[in-house]
ZASE-473228 format. One record per residue (C-alpha): x, y, z; residue in one letter; residue number from 1. Coordinates in pm, whole numbers, always signed. Layout:
REM residues N
@xx = X&yy = Y&zz = Z&rest = A&nr = NUM $
...
//
This chain:
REM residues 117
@xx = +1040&yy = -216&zz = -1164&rest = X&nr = 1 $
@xx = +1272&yy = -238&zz = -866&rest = X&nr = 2 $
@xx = +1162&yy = +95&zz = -781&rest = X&nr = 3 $
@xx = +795&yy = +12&zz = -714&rest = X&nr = 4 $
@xx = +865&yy = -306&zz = -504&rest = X&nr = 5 $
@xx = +1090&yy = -86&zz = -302&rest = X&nr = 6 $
@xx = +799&yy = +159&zz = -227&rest = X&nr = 7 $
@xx = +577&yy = -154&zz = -128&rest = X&nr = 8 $
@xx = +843&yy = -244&zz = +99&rest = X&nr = 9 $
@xx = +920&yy = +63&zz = +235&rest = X&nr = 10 $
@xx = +540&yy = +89&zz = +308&rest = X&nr = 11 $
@xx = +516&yy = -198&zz = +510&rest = X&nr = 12 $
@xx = +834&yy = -86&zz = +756&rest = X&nr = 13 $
@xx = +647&yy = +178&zz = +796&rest = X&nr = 14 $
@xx = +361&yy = +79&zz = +896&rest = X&nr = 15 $
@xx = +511&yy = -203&zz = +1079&rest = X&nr = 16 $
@xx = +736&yy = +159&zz = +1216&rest = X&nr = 17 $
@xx = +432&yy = +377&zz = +1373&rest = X&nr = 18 $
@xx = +110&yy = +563&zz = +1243&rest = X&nr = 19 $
@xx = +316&yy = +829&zz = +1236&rest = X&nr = 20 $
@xx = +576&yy = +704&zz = +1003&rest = X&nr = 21 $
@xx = +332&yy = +530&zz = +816&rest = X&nr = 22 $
@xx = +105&yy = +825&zz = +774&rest = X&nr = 23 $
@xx = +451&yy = +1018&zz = +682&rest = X&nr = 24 $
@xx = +566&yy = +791&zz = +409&rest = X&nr = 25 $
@xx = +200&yy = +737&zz = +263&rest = X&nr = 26 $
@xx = +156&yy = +1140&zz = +224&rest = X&nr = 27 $
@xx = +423&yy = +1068&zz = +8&rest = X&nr = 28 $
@xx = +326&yy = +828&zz = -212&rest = X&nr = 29 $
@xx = -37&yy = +821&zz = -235&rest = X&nr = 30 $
@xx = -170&yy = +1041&zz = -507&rest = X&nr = 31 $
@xx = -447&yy = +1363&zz = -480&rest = X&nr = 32 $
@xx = -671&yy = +1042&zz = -627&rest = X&nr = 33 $
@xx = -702&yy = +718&zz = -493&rest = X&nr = 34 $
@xx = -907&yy = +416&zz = -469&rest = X&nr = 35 $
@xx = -855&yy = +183&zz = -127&rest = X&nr = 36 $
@xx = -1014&yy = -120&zz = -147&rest = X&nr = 37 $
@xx = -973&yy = -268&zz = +204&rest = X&nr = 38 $
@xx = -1083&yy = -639&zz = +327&rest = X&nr = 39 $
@xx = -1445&yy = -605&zz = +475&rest = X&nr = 40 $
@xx = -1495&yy = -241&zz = +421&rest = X&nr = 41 $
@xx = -1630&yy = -6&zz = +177&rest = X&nr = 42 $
@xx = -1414&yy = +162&zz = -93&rest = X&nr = 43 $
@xx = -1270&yy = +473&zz = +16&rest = X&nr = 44 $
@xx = -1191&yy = +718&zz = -218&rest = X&nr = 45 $
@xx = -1089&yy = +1035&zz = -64&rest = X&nr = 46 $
@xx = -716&yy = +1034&zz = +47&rest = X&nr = 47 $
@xx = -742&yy = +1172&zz = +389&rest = X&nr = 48 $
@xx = -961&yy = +882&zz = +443&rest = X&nr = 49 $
@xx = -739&yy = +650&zz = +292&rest = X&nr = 50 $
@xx = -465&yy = +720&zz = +496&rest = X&nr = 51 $
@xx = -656&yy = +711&zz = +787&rest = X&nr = 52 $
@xx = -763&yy = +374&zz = +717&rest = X&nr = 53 $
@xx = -426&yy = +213&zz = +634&rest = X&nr = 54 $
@xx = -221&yy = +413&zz = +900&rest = X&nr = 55 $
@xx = -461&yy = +414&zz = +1173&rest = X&nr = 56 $
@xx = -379&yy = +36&zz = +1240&rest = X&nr = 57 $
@xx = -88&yy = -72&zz = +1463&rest = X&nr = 58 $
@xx = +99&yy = -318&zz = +1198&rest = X&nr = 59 $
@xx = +413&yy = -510&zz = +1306&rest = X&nr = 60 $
@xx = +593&yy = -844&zz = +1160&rest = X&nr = 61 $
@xx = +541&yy = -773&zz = +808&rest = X&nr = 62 $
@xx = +671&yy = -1083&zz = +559&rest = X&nr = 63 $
@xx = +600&yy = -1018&zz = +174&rest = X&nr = 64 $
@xx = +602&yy = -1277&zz = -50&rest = X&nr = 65 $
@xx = +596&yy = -1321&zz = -445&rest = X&nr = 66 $
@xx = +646&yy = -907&zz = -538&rest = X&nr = 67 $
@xx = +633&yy = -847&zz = -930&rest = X&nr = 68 $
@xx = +525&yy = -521&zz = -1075&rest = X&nr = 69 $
@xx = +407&yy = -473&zz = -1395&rest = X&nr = 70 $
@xx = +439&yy = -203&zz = -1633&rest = X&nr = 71 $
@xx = +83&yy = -98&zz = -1791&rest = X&nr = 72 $
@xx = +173&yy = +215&zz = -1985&rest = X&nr = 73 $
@xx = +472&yy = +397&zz = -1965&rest = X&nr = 74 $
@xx = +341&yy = +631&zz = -1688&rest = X&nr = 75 $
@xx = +177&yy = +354&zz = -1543&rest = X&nr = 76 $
@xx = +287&yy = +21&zz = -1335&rest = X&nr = 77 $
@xx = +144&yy = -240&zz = -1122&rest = X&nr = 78 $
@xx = +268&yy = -467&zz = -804&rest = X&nr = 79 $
@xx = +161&yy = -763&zz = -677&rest = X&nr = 80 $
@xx = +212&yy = -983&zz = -320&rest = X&nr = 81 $
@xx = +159&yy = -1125&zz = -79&rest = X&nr = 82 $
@xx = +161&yy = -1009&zz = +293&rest = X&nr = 83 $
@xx = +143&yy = -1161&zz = +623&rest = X&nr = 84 $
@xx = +155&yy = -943&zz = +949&rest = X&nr = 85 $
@xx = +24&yy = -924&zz = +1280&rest = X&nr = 86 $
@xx = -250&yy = -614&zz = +1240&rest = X&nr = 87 $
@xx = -382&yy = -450&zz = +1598&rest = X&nr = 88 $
@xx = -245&yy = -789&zz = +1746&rest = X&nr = 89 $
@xx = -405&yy = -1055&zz = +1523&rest = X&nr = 90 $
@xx = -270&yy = -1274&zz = +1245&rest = X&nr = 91 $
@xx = -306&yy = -1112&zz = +905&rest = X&nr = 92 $
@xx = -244&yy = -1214&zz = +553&rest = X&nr = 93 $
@xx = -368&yy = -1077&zz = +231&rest = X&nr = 94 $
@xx = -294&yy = -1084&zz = -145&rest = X&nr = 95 $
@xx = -246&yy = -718&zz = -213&rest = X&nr = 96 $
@xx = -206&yy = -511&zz = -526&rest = X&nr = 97 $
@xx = -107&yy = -129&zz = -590&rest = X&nr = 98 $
@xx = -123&yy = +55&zz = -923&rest = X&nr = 99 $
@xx = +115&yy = +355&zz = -920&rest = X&nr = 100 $
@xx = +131&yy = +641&zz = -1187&rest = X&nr = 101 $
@xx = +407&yy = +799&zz = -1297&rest = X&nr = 102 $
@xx = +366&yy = +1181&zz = -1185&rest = X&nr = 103 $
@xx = +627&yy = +1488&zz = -1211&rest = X&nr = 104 $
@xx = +755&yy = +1396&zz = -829&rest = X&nr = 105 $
@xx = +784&yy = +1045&zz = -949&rest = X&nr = 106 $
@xx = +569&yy = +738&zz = -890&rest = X&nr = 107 $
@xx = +213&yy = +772&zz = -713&rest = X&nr = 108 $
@xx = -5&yy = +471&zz = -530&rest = X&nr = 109 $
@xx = -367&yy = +540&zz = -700&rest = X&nr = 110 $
@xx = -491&yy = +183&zz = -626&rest = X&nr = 111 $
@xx = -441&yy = -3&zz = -347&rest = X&nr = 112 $
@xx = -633&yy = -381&zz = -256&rest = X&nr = 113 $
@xx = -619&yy = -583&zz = +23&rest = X&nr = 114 $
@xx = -797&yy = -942&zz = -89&rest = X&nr = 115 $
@xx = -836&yy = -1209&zz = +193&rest = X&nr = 116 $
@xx = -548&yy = -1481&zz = +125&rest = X&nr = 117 $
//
């Protein structure tokens, strides 16, 4: 389960990094299907949009807090957190949770919620 809290983390330096990086890493990691369930917005579902959404803001002093993941299904896992971060210059904290799935090129983010915290 190490291996999924290290992609959580190494999504947050890189958003914290650039929208560059960030978009980089998420191409990555996001899968052809996803659901993004961001605070005070609709659901996106289409992954350009998605990584739009999540890389388009300018993130910086990212602190995570309480990370477990979860294993579903064999092909299947969960994480859970919390975050706080500066996001386009304000204070920002959420309780955030990813479901990844287990794909041939290794673990994929399908799910990803930001709840207010």
């Amino acid at each position: 389960m190490d291996v999924l809290t290290g992609l959580e983390r190494r999504a947050w330096c890189a958003l914290a990094a650039e929208p560059v990086a960030a978009r980089s890493y998420y191409e990555k990691v996001r899968d052809d299907r996803i659901v993004l369930l961001p605070i005070d917005q609709r659901p996106i579902q289409v992954r350009d949009a998605a990584l739009v959404a999540l890389c388009g803001a300018r993130w910086k002093a990212c602190s995570l807090a309480d990370l477990s993941a979860t294993r579903l299904s064999l092909a299947v896992c969960t994480v859970n957190y919390s975050v706080a971060a500066t996001k386009d210059g304000v204070p920002y904290s959420a309780r955030v949770s990813s479901v990844y799935v287990r794909r041939d090129d290794g673990w994929k983010q399908t799910f990803h919620q930001h709840m207010s915290w």
